[in-house]
C-alpha positions as CSV (number, residue, x, y, z in Angstrom):
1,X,79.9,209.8,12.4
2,X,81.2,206.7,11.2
3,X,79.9,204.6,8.4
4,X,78.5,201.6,10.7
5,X,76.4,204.4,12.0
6,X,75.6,206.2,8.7
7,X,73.8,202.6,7.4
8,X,72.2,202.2,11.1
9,X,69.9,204.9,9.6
10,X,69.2,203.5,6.6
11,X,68.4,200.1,8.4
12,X,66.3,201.1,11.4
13,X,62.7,200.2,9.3
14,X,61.0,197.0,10.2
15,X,59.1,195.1,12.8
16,X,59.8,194.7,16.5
17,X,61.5,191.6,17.7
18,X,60.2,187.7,17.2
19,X,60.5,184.8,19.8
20,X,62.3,181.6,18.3
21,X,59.2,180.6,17.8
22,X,57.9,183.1,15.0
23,X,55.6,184.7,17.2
24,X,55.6,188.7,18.2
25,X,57.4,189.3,21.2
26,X,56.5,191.5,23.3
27,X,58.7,193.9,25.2
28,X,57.0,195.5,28.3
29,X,60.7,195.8,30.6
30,X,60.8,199.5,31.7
31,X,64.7,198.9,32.6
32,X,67.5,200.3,30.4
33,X,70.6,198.4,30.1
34,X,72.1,201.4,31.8
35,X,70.1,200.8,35.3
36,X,70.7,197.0,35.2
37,X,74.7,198.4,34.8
38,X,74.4,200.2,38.1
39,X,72.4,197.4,39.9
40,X,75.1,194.7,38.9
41,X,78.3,197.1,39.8
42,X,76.5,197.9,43.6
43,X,76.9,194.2,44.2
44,X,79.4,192.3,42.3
45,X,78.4,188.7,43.7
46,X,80.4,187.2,40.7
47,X,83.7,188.1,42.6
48,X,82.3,186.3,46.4
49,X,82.7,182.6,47.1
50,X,79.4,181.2,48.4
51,X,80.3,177.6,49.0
52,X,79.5,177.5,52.6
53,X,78.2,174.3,54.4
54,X,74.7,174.5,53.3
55,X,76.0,175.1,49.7
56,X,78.5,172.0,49.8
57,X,75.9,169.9,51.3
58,X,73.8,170.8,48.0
59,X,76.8,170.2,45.8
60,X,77.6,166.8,47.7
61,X,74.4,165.8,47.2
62,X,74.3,166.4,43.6
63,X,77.6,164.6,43.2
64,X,76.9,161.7,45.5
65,X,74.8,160.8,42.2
66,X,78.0,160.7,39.7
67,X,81.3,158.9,39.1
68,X,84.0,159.8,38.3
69,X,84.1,161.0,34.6
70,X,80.4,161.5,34.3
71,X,78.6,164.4,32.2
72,X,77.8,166.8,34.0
73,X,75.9,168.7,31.2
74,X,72.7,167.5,32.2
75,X,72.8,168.3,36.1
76,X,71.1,171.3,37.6
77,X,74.1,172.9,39.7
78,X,73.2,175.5,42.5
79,X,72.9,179.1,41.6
80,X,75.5,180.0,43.9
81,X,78.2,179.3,41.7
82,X,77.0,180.8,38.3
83,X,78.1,184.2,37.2
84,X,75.3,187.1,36.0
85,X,76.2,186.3,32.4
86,X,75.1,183.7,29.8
87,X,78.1,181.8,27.7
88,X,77.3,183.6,25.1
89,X,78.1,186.9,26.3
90,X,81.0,185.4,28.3
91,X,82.9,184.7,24.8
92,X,83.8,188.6,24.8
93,X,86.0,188.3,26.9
94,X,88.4,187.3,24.3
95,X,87.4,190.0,22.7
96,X,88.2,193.1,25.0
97,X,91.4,194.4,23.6
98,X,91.0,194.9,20.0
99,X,93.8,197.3,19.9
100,X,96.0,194.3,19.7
101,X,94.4,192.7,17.0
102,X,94.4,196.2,14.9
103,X,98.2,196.1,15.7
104,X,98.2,193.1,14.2
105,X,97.0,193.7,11.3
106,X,99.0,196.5,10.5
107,X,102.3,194.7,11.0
108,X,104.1,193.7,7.5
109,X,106.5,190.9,9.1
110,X,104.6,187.6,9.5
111,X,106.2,186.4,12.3
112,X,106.0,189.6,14.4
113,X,102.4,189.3,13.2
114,X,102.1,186.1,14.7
115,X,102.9,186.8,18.0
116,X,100.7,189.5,18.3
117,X,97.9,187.5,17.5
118,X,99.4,185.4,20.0
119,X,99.6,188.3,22.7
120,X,96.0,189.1,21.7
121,X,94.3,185.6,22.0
122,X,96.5,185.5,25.7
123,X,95.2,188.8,26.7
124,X,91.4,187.8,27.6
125,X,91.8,184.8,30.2
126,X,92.2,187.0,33.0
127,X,89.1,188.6,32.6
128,X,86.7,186.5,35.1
129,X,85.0,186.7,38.3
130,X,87.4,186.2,41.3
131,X,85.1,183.6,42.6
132,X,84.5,180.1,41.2
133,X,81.5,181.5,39.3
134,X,80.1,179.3,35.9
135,X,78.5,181.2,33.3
136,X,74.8,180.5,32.8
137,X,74.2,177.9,30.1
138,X,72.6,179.3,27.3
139,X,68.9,178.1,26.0
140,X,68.5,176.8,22.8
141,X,68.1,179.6,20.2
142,X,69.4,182.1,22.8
143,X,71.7,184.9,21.1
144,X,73.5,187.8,21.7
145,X,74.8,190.4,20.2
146,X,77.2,194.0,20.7
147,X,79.3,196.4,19.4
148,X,82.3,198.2,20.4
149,X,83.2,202.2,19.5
150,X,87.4,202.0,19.1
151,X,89.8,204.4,19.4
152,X,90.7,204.5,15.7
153,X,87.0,205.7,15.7
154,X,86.0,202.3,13.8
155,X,83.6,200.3,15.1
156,X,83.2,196.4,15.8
157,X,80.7,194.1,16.5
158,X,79.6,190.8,17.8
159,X,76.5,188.3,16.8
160,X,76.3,185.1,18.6
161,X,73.4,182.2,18.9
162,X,73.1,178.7,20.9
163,X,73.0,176.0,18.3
164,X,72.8,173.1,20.1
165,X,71.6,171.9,23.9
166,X,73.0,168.5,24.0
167,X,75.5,169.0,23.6
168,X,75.8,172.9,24.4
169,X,77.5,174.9,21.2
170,X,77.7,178.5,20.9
171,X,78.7,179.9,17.7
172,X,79.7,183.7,17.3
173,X,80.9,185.9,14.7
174,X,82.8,188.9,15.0
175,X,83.8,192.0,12.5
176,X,85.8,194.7,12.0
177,X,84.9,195.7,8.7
178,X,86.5,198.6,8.0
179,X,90.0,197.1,8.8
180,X,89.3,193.9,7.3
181,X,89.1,191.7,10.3
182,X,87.1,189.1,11.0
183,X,86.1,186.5,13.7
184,X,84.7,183.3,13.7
185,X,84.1,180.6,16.2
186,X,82.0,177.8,17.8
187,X,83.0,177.4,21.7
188,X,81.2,173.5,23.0
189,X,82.0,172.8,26.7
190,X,81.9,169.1,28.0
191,X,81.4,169.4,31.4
192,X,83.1,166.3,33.3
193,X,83.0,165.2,37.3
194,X,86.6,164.4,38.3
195,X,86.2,163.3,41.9
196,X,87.1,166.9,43.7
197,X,87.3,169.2,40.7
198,X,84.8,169.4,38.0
199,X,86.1,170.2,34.5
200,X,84.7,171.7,31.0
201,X,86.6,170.2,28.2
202,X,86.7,173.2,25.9
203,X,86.1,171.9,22.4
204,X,85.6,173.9,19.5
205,X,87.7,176.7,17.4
206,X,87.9,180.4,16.9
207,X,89.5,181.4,13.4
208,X,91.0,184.9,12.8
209,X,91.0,186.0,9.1
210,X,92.4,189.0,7.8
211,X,90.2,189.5,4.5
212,X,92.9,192.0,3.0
213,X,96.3,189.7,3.2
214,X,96.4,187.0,1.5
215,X,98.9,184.4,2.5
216,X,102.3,183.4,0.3
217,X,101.5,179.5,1.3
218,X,97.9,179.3,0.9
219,X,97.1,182.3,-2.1
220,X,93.9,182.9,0.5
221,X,93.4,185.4,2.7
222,X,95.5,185.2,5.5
223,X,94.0,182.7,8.5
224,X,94.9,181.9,12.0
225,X,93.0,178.9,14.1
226,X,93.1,178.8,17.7
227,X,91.9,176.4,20.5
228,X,91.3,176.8,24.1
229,X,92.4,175.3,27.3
230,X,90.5,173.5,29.3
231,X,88.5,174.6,32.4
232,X,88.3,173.6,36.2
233,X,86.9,173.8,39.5
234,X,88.8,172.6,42.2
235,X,87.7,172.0,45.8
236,X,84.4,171.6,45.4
237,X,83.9,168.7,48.3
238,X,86.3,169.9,50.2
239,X,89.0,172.7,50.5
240,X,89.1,176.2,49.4
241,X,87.3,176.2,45.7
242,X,89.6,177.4,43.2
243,X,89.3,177.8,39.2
244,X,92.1,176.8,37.6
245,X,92.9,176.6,32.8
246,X,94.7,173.7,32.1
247,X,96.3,171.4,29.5
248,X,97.3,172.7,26.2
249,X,96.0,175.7,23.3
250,X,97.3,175.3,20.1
251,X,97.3,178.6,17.7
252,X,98.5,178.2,13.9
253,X,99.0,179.7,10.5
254,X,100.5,178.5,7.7
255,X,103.9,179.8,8.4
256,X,104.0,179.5,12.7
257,X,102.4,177.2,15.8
258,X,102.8,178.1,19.4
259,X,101.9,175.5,21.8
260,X,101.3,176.8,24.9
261,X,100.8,174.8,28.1
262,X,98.3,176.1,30.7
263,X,100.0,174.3,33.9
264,X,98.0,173.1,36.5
265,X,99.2,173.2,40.2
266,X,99.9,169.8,41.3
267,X,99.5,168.0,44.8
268,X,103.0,168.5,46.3
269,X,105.0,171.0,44.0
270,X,104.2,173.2,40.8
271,X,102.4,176.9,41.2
272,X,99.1,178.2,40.5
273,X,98.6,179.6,37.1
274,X,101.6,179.0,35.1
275,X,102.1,179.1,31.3
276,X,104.6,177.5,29.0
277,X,104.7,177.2,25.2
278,X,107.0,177.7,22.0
279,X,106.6,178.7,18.6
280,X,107.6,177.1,16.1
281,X,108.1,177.6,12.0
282,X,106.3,175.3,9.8
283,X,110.2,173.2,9.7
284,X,109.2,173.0,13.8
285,X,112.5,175.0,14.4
286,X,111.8,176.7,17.7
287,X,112.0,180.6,17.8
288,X,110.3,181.7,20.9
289,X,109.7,180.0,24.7
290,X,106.6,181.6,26.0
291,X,106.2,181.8,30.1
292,X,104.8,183.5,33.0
293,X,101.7,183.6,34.4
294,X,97.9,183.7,32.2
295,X,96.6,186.0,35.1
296,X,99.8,188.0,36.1
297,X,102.6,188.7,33.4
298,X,103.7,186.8,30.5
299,X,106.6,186.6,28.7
300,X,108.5,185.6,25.1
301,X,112.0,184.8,24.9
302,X,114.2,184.5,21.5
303,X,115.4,180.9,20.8
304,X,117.2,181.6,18.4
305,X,119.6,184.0,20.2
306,X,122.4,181.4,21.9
307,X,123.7,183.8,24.8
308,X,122.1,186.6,26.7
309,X,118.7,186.2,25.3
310,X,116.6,187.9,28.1
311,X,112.3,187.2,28.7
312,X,110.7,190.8,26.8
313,X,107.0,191.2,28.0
314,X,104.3,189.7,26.1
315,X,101.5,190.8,27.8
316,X,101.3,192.6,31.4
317,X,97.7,192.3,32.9
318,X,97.8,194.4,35.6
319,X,98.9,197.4,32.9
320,X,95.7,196.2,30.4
321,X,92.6,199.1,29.2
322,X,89.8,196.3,28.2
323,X,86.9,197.7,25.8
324,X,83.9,196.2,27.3
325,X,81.4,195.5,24.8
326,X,78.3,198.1,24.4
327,X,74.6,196.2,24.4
328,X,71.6,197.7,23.1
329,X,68.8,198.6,26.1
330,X,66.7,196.0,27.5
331,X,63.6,197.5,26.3
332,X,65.1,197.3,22.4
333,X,65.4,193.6,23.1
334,X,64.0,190.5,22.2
335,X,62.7,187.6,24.5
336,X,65.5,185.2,23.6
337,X,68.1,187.6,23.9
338,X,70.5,186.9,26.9
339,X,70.5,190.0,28.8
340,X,66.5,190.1,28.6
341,X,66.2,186.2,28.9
342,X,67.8,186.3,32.4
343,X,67.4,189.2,33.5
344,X,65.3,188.4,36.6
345,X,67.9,185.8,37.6
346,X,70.9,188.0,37.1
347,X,68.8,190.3,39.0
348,X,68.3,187.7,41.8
349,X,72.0,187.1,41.9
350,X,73.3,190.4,42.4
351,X,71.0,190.7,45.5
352,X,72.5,187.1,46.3
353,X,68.7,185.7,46.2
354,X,69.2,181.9,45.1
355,X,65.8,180.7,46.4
356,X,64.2,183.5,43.6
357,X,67.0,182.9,41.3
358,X,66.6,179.4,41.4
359,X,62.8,179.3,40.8
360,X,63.2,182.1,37.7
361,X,65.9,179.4,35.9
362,X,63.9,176.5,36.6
363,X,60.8,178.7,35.0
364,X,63.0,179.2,32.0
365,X,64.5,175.8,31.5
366,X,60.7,174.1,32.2
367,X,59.8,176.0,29.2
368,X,62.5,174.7,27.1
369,X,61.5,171.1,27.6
370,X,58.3,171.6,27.2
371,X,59.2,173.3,23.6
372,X,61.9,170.2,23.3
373,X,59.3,167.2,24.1
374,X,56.6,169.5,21.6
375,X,59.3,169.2,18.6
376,X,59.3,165.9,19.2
377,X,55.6,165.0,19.2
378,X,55.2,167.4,16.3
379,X,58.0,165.3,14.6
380,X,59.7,169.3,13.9
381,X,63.3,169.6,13.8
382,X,64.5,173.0,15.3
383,X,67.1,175.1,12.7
384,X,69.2,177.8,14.2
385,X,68.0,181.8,13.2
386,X,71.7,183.3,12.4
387,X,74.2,180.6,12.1
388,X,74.0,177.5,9.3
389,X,75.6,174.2,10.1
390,X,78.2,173.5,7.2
391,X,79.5,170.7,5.1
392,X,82.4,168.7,6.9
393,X,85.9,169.9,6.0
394,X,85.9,173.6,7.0
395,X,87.7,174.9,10.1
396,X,84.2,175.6,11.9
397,X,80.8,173.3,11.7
398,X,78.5,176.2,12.3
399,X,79.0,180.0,10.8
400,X,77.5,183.2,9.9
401,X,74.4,182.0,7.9
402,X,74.7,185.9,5.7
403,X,77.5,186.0,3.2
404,X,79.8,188.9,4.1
405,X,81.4,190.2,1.1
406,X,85.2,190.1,0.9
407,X,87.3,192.5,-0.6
408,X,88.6,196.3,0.2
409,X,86.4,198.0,-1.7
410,X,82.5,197.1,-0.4
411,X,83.4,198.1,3.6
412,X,79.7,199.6,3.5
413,X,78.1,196.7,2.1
414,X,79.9,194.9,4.7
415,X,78.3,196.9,7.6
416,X,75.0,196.6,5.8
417,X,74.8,192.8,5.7
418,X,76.2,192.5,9.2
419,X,73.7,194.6,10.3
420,X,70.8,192.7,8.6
421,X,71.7,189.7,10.5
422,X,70.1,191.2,13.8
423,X,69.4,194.7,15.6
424,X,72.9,195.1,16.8
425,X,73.0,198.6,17.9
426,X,70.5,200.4,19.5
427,X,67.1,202.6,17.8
428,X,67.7,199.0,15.3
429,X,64.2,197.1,14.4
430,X,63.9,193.6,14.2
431,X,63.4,192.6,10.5
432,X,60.4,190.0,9.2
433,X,63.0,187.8,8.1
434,X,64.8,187.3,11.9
435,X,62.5,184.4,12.3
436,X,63.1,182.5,9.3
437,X,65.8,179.0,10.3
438,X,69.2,180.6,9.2
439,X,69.8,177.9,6.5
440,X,66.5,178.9,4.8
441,X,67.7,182.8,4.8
442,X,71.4,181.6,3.3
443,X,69.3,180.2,0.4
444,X,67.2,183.0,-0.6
445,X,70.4,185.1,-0.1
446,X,72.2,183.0,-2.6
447,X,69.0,183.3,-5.2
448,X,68.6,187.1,-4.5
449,X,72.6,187.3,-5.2
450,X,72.4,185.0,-8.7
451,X,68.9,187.3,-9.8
452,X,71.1,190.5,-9.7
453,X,73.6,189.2,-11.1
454,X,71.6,188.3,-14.7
């Protein structure tokens, strides 16, 4: 039994779940995770294009109200072209082959460290729905959370919560304690109407840290930043609809930067999916062309080698083993939780039911203005439960509102605060303070913290 599990005993006390809201919730579904598993993998609508003439006339008509350029944030799109998972859930993705972050870690050369942090980030954009699918957008004060059992027979873990509507920001943190790893990042989507492609401007950062190295240049622990590319639809008047990542993701230390372009096919020449990038030193001496394909194979070539130097494989994606993340059972859930939160329209999906599915969104997006146009007559500003906006300056504007304690030595106080941010993994209890506005928890953290100390 591993430690993360050892300390799930100790931690299982406490009340059952709370709405956003502060109020009991109540969980009454009588369907484990597993059986929703099985219903979604019968039908995997997420992989069928739906955009047939009586779809396209909906989509026309929604556009028909738009220019060019116009946000499309606020516009109810059909449920024929969303995915059965929220955003938030959809950021794992990226995380799905932690093997190549541990590999990572354990490398001593910096620059061979580099790139596999740089094969790792690369690795996860394949993993999608063959069809033009959208995730759902997630509700105010939605989260989501996950683990993962590895095959070094450590464990990991994933928190995540919706911190803003308008416009939509998802913040998640991610650990791997007992290796020293950890995860932060905000993902903020602008959606934009481009005439026949619709596009989500992906703003936002994730940063990598490992808590054990600490870096020559900085004398901190040793820190990667990375952006994403940008997303788009294409053909969504007319013509096949086709998702395609484009423009450019930066990824940085304080030694290294590879920019790496995500090419998108143009009118009369280029090719679908197409990647090319360098990396760099911090004296922006080139050392490695990056190309290939995002969704196919990928490839790294030494720069610095004048004659003969021959494309090695970065990262093969037909010849990947993705972890999928593990989710406590629906029952074990609260009402804001993603998986519970939607269920009946993920449910309504996977039988390809829009007219139900499109009723059981509108139910739950109803209720969030409602609760919006409430705050405001109330004159109450809503606070986020598990992330805490920060000062400006750092990487990130929202993160983990508990204070994870660095170091080598403390790996089990690290699993223990992790886990008092929110049941994670499953037979956990929701704790009294899961309701209390992340900001207010961070503060009686820091006085608990200074009391001990005296």
């Amino acid at each position: 039994m591993s430690s993360l599990s050892k300390l799930k005993v100790k931690l299982d006390g406490g009340s059952r779940g709370t709405s956003p809201n502060r109020s009991s919730s109540s969980i009454n579904s009588h369907h484990s995770h597993e059986n929703v598993a099985v219903e979604q993998e019968d039908i995997n609508t997420d992989d069928i294009d739906e955009n047939d003439s009586d779809g396209q006339n909906i989509i026309l008509n929604i556009i028909s109200q738009l220019r060019p350029g116009a946000d499309l944030s606020r516009i109810t799109l059909p449920t024929f072209i969303l995915e059965k998972k929220s955003m938030l859930e959809r950021v794992t993705n990226q995380l799905q082959f932690p093997e190549i972050l541990l590999d990572a870690h354990n490398d001593t050369d910096s620059l061979s460290r580099f790139m596999k942090i740089v094969k790792w980030y690369m690795s996860g954009w394949h993993i999608a729905p063959k069809a033009v699918k959208k995730p759902l957008n997630p509700i105010l004060g939605e989260y989501f959370t996950a683990y993962w059992d590895l095959p070094n027979k450590q464990q990991a873990f994933y928190v995540s919560e919706q911190t803003s509507h308008h416009p939509p920001e998802s913040a998640y943190f991610y650990m791997i304690p007992e290796s020293h790893i950890r995860v932060d990042g905000v993902v903020v989507p602008k959606s934009r109407f481009l005439g026949n492609s619709s596009a989500a401007m992906m703003e936002g950062m994730t940063v990598v840290t490992f808590l054990d190295m600490i870096d020559d240049v900085t004398g901190k622990p040793e820190k990667f930043t990375l952006t994403q590319p940008n997303m788009y639809a294409r053909g969504i008047l007319f013509g096949k609809m086709r998702f395609e990542l484009g423009d450019h993701m930066i990824i940085k230390s304080s030694c290294y930067e590879a920019d790496i372009e995500f090419k998108t096919k143009g009118f009369i020449s280029g090719t679908y999916d197409a990647i090319q990038g360098i990396v760099r030193d911090s004296k922006g001496k080139s050392i490695y062309e990056i190309t290939g394909k995002w969704n196919d194979v990928m490839y790294y070539k030494d720069l610095r080698v004048k004659l003969g130097a021959k494309n090695k494989v970065l990262f093969d994606t037909h010849n990947d083993h993705p972890i999928k993340p593990k989710v406590r059972p629906l029952s074990e859930q609260g009402q804001y939780e993603s998986r519970r939160l939607w269920k009946k329209v993920t449910d309504a999906l996977a039988k390809r039911d829009h007219k139900v599915a499109t009723e059981e969104k509108f139910q739950i997006e109803d209720e969030q203005r409602k609760l919006a146009k409430k705050r405001v007559e109330d004159g109450v500003e809503w606070y986020p439960k598990l992330f805490r906006k920060v000062k400006p300056g750092s990487d990130l504007d929202y993160y983990i509102y508990k204070n994870i304690p660095n170091g080598t030595d403390n790996v089990e106080e690290q699993i223990r605060s992790i886990l008092e941010i929110a049941p994670i993994l499953p037979g956990q209890k929701f704790t009294q303070r899961f309701a209390i506005p992340a900001y207010e928890k961070h503060e009686l953290q820091k006085k608990e913290t200074s009391q001990a100390k005296k």
